[in-house]
C-alpha positions in Angstrom: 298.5 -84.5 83.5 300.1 -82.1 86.4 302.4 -80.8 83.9 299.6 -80.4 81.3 297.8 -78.3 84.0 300.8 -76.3 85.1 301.6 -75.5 81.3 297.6 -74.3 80.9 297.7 -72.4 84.0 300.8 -70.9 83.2 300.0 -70.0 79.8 296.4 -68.2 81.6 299.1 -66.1 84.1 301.2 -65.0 81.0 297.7 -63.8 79.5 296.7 -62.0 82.2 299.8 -60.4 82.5 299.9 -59.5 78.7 296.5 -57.8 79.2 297.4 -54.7 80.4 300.2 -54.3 78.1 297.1 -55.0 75.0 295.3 -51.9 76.7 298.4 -49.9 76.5 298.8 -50.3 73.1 295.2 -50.1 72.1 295.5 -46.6 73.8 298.4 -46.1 71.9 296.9 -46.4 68.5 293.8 -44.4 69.3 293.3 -41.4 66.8 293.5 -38.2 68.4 289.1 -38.1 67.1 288.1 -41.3 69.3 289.9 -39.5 72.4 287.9 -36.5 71.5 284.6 -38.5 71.6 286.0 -39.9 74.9 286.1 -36.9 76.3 282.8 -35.5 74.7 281.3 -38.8 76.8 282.4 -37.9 79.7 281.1 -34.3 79.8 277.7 -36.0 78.4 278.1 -38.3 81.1 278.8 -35.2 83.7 275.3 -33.3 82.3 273.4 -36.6 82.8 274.2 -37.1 86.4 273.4 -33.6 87.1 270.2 -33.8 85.4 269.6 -36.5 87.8 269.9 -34.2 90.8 268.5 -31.4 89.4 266.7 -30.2 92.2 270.0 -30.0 93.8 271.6 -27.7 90.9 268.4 -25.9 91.4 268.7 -24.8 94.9 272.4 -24.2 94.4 271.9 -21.8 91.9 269.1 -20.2 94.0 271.6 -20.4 96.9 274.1 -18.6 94.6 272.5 -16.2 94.2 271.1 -15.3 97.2 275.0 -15.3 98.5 275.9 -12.9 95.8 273.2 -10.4 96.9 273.8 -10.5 100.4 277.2 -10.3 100.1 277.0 -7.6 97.6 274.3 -5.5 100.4 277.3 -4.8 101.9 278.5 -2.3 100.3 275.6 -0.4 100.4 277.4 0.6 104.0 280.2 3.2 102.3 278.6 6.7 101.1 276.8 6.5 98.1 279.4 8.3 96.2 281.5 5.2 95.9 278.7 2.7 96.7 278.0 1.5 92.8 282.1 0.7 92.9 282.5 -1.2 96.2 278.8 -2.8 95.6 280.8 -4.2 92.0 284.1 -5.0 94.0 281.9 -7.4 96.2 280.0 -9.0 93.4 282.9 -9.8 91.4 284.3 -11.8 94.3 281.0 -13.6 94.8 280.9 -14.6 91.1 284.2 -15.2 90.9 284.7 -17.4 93.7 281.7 -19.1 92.7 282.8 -19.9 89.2 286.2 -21.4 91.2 285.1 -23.5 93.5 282.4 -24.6 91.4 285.3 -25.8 89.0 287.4 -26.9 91.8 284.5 -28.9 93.3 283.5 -30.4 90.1 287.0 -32.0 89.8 288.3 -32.7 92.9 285.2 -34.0 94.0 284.5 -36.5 90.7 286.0 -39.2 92.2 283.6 -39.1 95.1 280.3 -39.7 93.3 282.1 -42.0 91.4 282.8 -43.9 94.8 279.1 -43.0 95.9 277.3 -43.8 92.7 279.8 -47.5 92.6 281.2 -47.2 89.1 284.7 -46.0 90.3 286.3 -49.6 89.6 284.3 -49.4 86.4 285.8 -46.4 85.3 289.1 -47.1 86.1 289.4 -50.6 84.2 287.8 -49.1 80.8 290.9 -48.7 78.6 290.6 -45.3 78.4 294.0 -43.1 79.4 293.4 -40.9 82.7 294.1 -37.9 80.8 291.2 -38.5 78.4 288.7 -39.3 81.4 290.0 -35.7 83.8 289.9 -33.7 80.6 286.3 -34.4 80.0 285.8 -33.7 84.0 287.6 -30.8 83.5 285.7 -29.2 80.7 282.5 -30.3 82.1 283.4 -28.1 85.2 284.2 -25.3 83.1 281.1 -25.2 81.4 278.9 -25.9 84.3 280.7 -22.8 86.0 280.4 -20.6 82.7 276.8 -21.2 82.6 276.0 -20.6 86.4 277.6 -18.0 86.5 276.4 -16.0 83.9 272.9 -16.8 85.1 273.8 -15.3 88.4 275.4 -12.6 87.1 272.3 -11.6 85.0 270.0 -11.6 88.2 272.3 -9.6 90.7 273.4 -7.1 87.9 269.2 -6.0 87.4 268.8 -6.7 91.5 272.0 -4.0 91.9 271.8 -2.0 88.8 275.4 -2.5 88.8 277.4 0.3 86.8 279.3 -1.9 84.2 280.1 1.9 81.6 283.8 0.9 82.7 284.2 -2.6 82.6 286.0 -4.4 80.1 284.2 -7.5 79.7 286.6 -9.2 77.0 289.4 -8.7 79.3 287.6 -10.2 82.2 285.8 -13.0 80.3 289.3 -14.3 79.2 291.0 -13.7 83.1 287.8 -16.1 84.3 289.1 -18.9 81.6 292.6 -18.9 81.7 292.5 -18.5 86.2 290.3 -21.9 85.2 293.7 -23.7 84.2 294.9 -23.1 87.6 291.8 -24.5 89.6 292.1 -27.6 87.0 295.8 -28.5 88.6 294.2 -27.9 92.2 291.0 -29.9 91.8 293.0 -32.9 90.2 295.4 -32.7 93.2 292.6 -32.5 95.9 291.0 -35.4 93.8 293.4 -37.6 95.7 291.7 -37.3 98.2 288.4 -38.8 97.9 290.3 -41.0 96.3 292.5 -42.7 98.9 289.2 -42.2 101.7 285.3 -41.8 100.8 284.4 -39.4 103.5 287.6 -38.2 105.0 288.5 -36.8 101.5 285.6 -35.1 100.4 286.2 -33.6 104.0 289.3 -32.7 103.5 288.8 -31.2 99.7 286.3 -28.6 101.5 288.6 -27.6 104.0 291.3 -26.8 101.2 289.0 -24.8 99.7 287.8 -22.9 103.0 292.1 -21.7 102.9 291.8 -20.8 99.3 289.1 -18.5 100.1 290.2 -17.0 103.5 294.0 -15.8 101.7 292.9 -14.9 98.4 291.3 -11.6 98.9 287.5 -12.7 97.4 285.7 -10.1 99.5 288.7 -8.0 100.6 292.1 -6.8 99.7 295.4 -8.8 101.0 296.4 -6.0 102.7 294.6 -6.8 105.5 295.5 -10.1 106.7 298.2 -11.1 108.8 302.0 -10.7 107.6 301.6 -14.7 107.3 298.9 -15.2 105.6 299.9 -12.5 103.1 302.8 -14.7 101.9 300.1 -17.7 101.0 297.8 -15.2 99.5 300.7 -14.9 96.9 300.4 -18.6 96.2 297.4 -18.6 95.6 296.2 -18.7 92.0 292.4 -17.0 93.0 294.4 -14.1 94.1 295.8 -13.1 90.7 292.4 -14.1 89.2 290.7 -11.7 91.7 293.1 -8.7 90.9 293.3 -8.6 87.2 289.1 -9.2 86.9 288.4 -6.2 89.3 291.1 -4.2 87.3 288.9 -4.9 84.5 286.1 -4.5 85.4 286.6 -1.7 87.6 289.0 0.2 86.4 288.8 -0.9 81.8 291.9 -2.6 82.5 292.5 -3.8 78.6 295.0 -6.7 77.5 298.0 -4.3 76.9 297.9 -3.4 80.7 297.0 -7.4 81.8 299.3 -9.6 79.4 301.7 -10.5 81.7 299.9 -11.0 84.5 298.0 -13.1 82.0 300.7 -15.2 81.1 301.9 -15.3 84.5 298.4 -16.9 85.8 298.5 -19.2 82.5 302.2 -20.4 83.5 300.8 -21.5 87.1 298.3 -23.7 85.7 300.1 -25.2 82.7 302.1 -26.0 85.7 299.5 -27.1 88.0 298.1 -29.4 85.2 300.6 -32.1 85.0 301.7 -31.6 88.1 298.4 -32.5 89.4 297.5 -35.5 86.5 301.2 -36.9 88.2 300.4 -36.9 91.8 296.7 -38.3 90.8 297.8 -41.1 88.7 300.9 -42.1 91.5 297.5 -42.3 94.2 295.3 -44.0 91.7 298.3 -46.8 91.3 298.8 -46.7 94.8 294.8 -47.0 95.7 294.2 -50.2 93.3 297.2 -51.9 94.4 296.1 -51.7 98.7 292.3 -52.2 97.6 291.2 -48.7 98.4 288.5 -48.6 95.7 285.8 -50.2 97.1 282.5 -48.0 98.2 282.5 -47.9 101.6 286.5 -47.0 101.2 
């Protein structure tokens, strides 16, 4: 009878320890169309949870674009001569950094409301592959930001009158999506940490992004900041984001001047990608295995 029990119980543990490999394959032999729909859930799932705080997106748009004005008020300091351009200059780092950091937020900052909403564990035991469920983060950011900030846009360009007769808005439209590759491999590496601690991460996430936006020249050139923080500034993915969509849009700055700064900016986040689906897959591993998941992490 012992050895009956032993057999069943062993016979459970071999299951158990089969089930994972099942879920690998089942992922294995998913059509490239199911992950598609996968990922299509996810950003469905994205709009719905901020339709539920919809008030919120509300007054952050509001808030938005109340910053952009403020900041762009500014330039109404310089002799009017050159006021239209440096008014532009300042705008174009509101709306920028606003379209980044609302990317960078919406990723790095997923696994927090998962954690707060208390369907992180749920997420992570679907058999889904972690690639599938970021992606579909990912674009949801990217749309989000798109939207936002073309609403902005629209409202400070009548507030300012903004003189656009030299912009190049093809130019600048593709700089704002491929500088969003970029922000993709930083939010999925700050996504660690909200991962690994509930508050201490999302804490940590917004002070990341306070250095982002100190060195990257959003509402001033480089040239000013210390010797030191020049050589981040050139790590900084924001900064070559910044430069080529004010060449653009300042100066009609076309694709045969921008290419390779183009492809430069594009190599940093095809980079940053991986790079940052890696490290967040090692701390997921690490995170189930010391029972870090739990709400109140």
């Amino acid at each position: 009878m012992g050895m009956e029990i032993e057999s069943d119980s062993h016979s459970v543990s071999n299951k158990n320890r089969r089930l994972p490999d099942d879920v690998s394959a089942r992922r294995r032999r998913r059509p490239v169309r199911s992950e598609l729909n996968i990922v299509y859930a996810f950003l469905v799932r994205n709009f719905h949870l901020s339709r539920r705080y919809l008030s919120w997106e509300i007054v952050n748009i509001f808030y938005s674009i109340i910053n952009a004005m403020t900041i762009g008020l500014i330039g109404y300091e310089v002799p009017a001569a050159t006021r239209g351009s440096e008014v532009l200059y300042l705008v174009i780092g509101a709306l920028l950094w606003g379209f980044l950091s609302i990317l960078f937020d919406e990723v790095a900052n997923s696994i927090g409301y998962e954690r707060w909403e208390g369907t992180i564990e749920y997420t992570f035991m679907a058999p889904i592959r972690r690639l599938t469920h970021l992606l579909g983060t990912c674009f949801w950011g990217v749309s989000y930001g798109v939207l936002r900030t073309i609403v902005v846009l629209i409202v400070v360009a009548l507030f300012f009158h903004l003189p656009m007769h030299n912009a190049n808005l093809p130019a600048a439209i593709v700089v704002l999506l491929i500088s969003s590759l970029s922000f993709m491999g930083l939010g999925l590496i700050a996504a660690v940490l909200p991962l690994l601690s509930t508050e201490r991460g999302v804490q940590a996430t917004h002070i990341i992004q306070g250095i982002i936006l100190l060195i990257s020249g959003v509402y001033y050139p480089i040239t000013v900041l210390p010797h030191w923080a020049q050589w981040m500034a050139w790590l900084s993915p924001a900064t070559y984001a910044l430069q080529m969509t004010r060449a653009a849009l300042l100066h009609h700055a076309g694709f045969g001047l921008l290419w390779k700064q183009m492809l430069e900016l594009a190599g940093i986040g095809i980079l940053l990608i991986p790079v940052g689906l890696a490290i967040f897959m090692t701390a997921e591993r690490y995170a189930m295995r010391t029972g870090r998941l739990k709400r109140n992490g």
